[in-house]
C-alpha positions, -999 to +999 in steps of 0.1 A: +165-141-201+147-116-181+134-141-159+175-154-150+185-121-146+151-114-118+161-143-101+199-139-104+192-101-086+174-117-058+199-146-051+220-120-046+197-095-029+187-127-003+218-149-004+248-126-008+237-096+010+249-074-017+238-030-012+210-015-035+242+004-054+258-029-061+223-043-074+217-016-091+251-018-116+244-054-124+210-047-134+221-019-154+250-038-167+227-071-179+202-049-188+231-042-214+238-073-220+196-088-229+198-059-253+231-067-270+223-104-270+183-099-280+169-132-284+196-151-275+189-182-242+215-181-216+227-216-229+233-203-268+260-173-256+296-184-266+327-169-258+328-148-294+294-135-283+314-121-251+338-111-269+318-092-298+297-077-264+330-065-249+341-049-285+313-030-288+314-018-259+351-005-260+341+006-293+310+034-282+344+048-261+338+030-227+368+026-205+386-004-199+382-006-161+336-002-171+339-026-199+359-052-171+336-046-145+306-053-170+324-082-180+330-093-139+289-088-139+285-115-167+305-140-156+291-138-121+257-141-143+268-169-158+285-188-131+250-187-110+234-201-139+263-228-140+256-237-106+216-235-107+221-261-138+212-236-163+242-237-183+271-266-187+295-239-189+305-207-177+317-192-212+318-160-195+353-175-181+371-178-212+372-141-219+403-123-206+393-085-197+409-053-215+444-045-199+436-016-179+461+015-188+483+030-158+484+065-157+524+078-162+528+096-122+527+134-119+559+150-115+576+180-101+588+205-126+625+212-123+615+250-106+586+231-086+617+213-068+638+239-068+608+262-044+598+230-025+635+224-014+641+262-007+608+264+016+617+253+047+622+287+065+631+296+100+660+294+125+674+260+144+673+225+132+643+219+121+642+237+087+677+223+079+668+188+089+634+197+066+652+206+035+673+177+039+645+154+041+634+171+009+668+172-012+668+134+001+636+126-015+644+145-045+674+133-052+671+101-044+632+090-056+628+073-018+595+069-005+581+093+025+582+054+045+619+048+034+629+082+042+609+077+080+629+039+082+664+055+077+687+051+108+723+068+112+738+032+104+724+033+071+744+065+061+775+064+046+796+093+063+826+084+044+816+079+008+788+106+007 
């Protein structure tokens, strides 16, 4: 396996022009993998292999975004090997990656509103047009680039 994975590094070392950094996580990601797998040949790996690999992984408390690039790093293993004529398939392909879990967005506390639409301070337009801009956003959940868009014509004088 060793020798795949040497010549795998420097295809893409040579070939795809890939940085030390990048080289550096796909050795350290099959160097994962030849331990996991032990004696196993490159043409004996099957998708519950993977899948086991991936499980274990998620298991010892690695995130799902690490366990999906480690699991980008071995099919791109296995798809080299594909095309070299190592392997007839690219079981690697068959496995579906964890579902990576959105964090909920950060909020403003009801007081945190309150202060931020208060803050605009000083005499003229401009602080009133800024705490409208604000109360808009507020109320409304608009983007900063929807806010920016908004002509006269899209404001409803009459109906508030």
């Amino acid at each position: 396996m060793k020798d795949f994975i040497n010549k795998f590094l420097n295809y893409l070392r040579v070939q795809k022009n890939v940085s030390p950094h990048t080289l550096r996580a796909y050795r350290k990601d099959l160097k994962e993998f030849t331990e996991y797998f032990q004696q196993h040949k490159p043409e004996d790996i099957e998708m519950l292999d993977i899948r086991g690999f991936i499980s274990e992984k998620i298991m010892a408390g690695k995130s799902k975004s690490t366990v999906s690039r480690k699991l980008a790093t071995l099919r791109s293993f296995l798809n080299y090997l594909f095309d070299e004529g190592y392997v007839k398939t690219n079981v690697a392909k068959l496995v579906s990656p964890p579902k990576a879990t959105k964090p909920l967005p950060k909020f403003l506390t009801v007081d945190d509103a309150f202060s931020l639409v208060q803050s605009p301070e000083g005499v003229g337009h401009l602080p009133v047009r800024d705490r409208a801009i604000l109360e808009l956003l507020y109320a409304t959940g608009l983007r900063v680039s929807e806010v920016e868009a908004l002509q006269v014509s899209d404001v409803n004088l009459k109906e508030g």
